[in-house]
N, CA, C and O atoms as a DFTB+ gen file, in Angstrom:
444 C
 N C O
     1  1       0.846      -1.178       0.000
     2  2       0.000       0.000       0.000
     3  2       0.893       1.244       0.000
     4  3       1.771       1.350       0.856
     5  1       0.687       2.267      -1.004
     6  2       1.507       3.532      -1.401
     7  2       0.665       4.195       0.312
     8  3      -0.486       4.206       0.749
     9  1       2.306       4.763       0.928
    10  2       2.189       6.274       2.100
    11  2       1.453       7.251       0.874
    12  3       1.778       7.447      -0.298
    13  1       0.529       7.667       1.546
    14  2      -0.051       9.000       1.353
    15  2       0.371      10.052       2.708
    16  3       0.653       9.687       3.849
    17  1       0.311      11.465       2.168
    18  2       0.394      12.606       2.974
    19  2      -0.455      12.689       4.135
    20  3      -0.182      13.325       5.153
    21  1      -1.504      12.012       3.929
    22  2      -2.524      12.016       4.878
    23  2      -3.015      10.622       5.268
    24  3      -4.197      10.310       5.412
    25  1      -1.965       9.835       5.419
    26  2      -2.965       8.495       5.880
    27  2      -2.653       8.686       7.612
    28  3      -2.484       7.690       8.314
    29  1      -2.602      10.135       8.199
    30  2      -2.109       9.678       9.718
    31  2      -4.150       9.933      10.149
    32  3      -4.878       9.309      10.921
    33  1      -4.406      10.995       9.311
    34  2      -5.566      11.043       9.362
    35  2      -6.925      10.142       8.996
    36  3      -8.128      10.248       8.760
    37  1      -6.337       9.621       9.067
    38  2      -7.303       8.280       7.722
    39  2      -7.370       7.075       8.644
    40  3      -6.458       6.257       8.531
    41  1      -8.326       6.851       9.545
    42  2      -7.804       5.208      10.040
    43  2      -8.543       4.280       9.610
    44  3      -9.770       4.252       9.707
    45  1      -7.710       3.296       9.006
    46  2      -8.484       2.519       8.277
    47  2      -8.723       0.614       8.762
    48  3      -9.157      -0.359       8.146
    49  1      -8.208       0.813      10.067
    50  2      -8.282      -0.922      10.644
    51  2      -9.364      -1.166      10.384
    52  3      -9.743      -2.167       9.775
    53  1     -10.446       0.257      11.067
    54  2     -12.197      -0.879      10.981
    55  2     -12.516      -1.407      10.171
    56  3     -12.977      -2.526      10.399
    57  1     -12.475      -1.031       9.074
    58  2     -12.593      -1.385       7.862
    59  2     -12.435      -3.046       7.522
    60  3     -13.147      -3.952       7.090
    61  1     -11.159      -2.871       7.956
    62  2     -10.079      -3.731       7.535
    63  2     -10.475      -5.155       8.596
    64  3     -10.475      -6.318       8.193
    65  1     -10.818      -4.689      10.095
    66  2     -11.756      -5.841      11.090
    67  2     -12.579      -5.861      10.341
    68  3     -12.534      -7.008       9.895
    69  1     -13.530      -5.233       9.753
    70  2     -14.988      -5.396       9.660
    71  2     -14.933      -6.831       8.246
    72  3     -15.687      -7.763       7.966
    73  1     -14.037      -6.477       7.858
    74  2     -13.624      -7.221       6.482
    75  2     -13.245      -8.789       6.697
    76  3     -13.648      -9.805       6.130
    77  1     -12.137      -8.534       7.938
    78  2     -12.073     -10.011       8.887
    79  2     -13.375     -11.014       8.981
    80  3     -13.125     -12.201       8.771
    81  1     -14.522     -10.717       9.229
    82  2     -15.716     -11.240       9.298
    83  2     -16.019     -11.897       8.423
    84  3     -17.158     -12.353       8.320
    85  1     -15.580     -11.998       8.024
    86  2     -15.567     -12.927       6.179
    87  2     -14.945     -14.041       5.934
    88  3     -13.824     -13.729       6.334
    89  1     -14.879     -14.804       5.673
    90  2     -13.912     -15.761       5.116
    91  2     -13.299     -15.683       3.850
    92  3     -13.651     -16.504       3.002
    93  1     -12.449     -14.847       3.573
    94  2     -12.008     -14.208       2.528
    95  2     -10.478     -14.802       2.243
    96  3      -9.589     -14.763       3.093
    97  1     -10.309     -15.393       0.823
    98  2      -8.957     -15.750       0.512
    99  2      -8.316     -13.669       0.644
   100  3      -8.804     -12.546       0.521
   101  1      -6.763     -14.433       1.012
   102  2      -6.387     -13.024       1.353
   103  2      -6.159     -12.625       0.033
   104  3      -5.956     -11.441       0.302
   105  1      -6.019     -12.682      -1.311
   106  2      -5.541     -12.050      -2.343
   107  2      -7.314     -11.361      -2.411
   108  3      -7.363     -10.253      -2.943
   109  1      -8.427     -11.829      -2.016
   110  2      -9.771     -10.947      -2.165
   111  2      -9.378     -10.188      -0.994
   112  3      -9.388      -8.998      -1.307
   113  1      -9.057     -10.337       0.139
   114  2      -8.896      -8.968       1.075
   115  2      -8.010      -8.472       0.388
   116  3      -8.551      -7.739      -0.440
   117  1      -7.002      -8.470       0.285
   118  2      -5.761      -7.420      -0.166
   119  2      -6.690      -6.546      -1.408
   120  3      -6.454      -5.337      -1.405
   121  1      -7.852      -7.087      -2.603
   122  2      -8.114      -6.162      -3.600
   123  2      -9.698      -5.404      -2.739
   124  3     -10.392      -4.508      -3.220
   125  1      -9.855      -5.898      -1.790
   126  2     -11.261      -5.080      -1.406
   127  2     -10.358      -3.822      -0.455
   128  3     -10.971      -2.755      -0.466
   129  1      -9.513      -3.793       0.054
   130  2      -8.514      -3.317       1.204
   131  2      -8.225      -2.279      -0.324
   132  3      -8.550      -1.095      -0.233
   133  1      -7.765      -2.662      -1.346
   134  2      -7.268      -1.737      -2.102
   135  2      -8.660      -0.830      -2.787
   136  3      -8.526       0.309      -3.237
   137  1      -9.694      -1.414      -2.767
   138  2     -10.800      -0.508      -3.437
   139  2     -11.077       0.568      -2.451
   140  3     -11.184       1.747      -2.788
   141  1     -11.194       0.140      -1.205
   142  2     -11.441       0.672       0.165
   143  2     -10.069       1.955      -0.006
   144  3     -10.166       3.162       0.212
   145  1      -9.388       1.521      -0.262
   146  2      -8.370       2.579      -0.616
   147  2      -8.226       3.646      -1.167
   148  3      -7.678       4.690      -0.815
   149  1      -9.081       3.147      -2.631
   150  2      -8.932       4.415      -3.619
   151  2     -10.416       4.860      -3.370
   152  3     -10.679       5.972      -3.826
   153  1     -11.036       4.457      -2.982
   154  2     -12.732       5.290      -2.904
   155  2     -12.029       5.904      -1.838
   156  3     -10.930       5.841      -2.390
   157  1     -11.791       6.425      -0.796
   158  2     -11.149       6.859       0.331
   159  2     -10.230       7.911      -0.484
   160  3     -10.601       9.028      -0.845
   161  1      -9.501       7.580      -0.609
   162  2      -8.405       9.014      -1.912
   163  2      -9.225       9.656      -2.877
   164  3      -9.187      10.886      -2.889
   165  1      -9.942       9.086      -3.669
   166  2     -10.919       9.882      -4.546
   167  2     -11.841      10.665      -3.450
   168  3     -11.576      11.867      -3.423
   169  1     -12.797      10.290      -2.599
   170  2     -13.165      11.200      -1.827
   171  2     -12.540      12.383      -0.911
   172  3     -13.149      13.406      -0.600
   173  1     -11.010      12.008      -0.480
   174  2     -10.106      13.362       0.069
   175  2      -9.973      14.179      -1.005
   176  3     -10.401      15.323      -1.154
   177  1      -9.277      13.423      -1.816
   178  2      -9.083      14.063      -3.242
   179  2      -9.362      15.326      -3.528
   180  3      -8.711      16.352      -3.724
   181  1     -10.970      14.883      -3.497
   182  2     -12.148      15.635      -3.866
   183  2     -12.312      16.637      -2.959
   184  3     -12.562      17.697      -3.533
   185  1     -12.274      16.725      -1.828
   186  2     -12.057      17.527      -0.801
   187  2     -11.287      18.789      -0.571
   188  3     -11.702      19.920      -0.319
   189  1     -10.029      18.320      -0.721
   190  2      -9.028      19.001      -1.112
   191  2      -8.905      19.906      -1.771
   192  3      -8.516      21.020      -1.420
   193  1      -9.470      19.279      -3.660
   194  2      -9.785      20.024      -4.608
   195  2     -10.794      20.799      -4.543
   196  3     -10.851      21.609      -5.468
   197  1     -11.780      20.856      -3.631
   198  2     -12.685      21.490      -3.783
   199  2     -12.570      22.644      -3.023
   200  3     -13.316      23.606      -3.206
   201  1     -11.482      22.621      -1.980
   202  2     -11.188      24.083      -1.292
   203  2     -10.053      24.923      -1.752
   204  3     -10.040      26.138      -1.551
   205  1      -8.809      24.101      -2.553
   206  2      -8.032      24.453      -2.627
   207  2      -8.782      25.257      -3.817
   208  3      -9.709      24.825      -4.501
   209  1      -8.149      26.553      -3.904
   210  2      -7.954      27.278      -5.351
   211  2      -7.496      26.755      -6.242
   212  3      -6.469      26.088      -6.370
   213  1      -8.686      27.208      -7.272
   214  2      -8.374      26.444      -8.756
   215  2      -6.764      26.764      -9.428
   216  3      -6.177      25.914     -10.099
   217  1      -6.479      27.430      -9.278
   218  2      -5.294      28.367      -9.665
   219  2      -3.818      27.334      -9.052
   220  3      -2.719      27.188      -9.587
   221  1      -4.202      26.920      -8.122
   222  2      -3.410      25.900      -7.256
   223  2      -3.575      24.482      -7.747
   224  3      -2.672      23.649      -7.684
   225  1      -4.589      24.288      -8.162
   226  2      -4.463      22.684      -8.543
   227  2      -3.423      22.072      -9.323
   228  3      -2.980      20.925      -9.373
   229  1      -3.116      23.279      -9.994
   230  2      -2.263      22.242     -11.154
   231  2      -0.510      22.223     -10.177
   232  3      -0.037      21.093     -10.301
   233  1       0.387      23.103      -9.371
   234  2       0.765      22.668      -8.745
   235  2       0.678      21.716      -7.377
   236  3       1.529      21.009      -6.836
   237  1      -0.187      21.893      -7.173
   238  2      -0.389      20.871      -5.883
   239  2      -0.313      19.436      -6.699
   240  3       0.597      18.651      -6.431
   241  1      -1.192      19.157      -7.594
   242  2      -1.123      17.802      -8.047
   243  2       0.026      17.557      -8.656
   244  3      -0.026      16.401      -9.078
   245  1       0.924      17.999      -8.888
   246  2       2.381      17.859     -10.035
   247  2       3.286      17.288      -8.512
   248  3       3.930      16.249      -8.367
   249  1       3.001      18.540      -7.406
   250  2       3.523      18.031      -6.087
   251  2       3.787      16.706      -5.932
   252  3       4.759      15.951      -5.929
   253  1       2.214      16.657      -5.761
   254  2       1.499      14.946      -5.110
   255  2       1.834      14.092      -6.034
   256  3       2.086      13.033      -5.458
   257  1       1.990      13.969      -7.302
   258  2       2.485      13.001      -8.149
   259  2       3.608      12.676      -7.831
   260  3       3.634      11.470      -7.581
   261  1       4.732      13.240      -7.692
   262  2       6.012      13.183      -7.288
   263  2       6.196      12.895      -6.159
   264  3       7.065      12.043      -5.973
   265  1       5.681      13.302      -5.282
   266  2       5.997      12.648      -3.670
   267  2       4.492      12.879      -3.357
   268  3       3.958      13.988      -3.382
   269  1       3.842      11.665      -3.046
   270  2       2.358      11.314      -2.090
   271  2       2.579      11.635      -0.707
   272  3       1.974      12.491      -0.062
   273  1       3.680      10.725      -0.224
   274  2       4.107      10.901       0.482
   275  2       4.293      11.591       1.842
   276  3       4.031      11.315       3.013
   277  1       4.886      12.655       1.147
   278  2       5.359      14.239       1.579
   279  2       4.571      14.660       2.524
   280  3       3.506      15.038       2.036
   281  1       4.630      14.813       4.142
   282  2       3.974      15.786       5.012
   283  2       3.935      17.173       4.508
   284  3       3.073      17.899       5.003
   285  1       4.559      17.567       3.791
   286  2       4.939      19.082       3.898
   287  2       3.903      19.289       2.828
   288  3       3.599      20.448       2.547
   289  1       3.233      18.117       2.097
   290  2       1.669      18.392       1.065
   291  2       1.033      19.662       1.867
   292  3       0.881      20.853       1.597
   293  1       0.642      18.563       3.339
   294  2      -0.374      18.909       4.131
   295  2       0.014      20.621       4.436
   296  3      -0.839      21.506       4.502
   297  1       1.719      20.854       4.622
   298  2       1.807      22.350       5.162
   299  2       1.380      22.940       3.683
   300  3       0.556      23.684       4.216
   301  1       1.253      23.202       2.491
   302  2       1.117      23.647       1.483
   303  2      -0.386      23.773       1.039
   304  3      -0.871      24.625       0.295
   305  1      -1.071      22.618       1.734
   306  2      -2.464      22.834       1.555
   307  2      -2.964      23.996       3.024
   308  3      -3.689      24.966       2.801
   309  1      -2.656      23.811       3.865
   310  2      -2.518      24.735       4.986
   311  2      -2.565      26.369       4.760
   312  3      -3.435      27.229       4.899
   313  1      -1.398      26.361       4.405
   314  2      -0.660      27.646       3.426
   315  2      -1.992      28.173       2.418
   316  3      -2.670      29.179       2.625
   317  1      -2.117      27.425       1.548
   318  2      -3.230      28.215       1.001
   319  2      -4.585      27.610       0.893
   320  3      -5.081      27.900      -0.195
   321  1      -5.272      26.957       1.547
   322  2      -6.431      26.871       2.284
   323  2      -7.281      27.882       3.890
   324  3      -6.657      27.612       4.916
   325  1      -7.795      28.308       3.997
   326  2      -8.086      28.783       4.911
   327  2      -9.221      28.343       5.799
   328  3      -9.766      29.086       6.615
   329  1      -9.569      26.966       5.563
   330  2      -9.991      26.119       6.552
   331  2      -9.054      25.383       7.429
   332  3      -7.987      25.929       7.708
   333  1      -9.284      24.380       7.829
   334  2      -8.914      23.964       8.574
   335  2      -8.721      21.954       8.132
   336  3      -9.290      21.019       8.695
   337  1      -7.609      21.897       6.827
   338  2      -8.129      21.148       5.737
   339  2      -7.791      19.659       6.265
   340  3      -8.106      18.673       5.597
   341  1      -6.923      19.530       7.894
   342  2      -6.676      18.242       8.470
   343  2      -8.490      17.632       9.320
   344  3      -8.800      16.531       9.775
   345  1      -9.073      18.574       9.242
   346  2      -9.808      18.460      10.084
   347  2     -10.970      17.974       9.021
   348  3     -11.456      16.868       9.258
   349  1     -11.367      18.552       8.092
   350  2     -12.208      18.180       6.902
   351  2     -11.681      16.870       6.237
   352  3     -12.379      15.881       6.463
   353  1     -10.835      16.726       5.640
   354  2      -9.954      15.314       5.590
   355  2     -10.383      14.034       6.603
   356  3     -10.663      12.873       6.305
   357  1     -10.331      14.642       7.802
   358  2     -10.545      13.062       9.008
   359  2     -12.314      13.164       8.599
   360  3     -12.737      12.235       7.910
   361  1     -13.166      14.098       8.951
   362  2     -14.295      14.387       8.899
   363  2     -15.012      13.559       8.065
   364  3     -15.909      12.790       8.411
   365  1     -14.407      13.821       6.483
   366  2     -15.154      13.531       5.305
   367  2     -14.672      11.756       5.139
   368  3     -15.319      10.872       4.577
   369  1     -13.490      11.653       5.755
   370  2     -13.045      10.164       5.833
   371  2     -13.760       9.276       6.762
   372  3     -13.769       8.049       6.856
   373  1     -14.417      10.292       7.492
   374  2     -15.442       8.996       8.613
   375  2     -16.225       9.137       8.515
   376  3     -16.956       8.555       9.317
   377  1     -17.010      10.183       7.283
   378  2     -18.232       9.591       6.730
   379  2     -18.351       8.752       5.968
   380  3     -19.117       7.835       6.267
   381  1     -17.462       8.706       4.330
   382  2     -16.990       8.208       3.794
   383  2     -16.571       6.203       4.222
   384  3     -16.729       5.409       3.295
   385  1     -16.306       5.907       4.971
   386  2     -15.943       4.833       6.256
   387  2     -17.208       4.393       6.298
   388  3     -17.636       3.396       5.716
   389  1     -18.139       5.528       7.356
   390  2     -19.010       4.923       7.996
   391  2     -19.960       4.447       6.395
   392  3     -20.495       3.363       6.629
   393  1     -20.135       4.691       5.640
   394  2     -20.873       4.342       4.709
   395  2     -20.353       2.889       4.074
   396  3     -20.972       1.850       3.845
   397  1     -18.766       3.304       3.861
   398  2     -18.280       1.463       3.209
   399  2     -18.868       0.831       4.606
   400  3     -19.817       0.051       4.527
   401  1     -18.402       1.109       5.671
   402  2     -18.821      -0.208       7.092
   403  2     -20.685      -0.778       6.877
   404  3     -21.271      -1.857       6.964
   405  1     -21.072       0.616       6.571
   406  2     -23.164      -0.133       6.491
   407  2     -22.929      -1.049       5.550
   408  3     -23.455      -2.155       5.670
   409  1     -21.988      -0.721       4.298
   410  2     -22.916      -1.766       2.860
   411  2     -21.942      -3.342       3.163
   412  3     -22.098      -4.363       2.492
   413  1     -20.822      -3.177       4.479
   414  2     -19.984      -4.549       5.190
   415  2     -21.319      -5.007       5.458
   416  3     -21.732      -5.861       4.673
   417  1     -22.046      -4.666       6.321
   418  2     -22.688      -4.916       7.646
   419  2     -24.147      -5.615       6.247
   420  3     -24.432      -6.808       6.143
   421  1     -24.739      -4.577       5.469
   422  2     -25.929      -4.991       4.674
   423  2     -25.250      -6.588       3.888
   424  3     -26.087      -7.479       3.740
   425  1     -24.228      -6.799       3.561
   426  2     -23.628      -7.652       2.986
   427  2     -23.334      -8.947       3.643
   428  3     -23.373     -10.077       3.156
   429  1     -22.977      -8.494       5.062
   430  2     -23.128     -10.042       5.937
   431  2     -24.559     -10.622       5.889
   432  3     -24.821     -11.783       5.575
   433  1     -25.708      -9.403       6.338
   434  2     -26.840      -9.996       6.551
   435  2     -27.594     -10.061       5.585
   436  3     -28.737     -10.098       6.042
   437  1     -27.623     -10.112       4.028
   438  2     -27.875     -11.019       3.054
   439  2     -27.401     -12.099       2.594
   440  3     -27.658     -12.682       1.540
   441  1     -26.440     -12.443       3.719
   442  2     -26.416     -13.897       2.998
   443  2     -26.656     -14.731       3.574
   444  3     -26.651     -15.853       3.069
């Protein structure tokens, strides 16, 4: 699994227990763990992009291509965001969460 800038914000075990509940060959956990992944990044993503100034996108993402990584993303989104963009990030990630965990939960009890 690629470090992102923001996975300190991101917790993703429940998920990952809730997934345990299954009897799952691990090469199907490892690709549901990875969908769980990128729906989770496409939704920060989106987040991100949607506060950051348009004017900014095209460096920020040239950034993030090159190093995901990078804490110092987060000081740069900081810098020119004027929310509070660690806090929207965890926020939108545990809604985001709580929604994959219901369709876990609708999925045990149909079968």
């Amino acid at each position: 699994m690629l470090k992102i800038f923001y996975d300190h914000l991101v917790i993703r075990e429940d998920v990952i227990t809730a997934l345990d509940a299954f009897s799952l060959d691990p090469l199907e956990k490892e690709e549901l763990v990875r969908l769980v992944d990128s729906h989770l990044h496409h939704h920060i993503l989106n987040v991100i992009l949607n506060h950051l100034p348009k004017d900014k996108h095209p460096e920020f993402m040239n950034l993030f291509i090159k190093t995901p990584h990078d804490r110092k993303l987060l000081d740069y989104l900081k810098t020119h965001i004027s929310i509070d963009i660690e806090s929207q990030i965890t926020t939108h990630a545990v809604k985001v969460k709580k929604e994959i965990l219901e369709d876990i939960r609708k999925s045990r009890r149909s079968k």
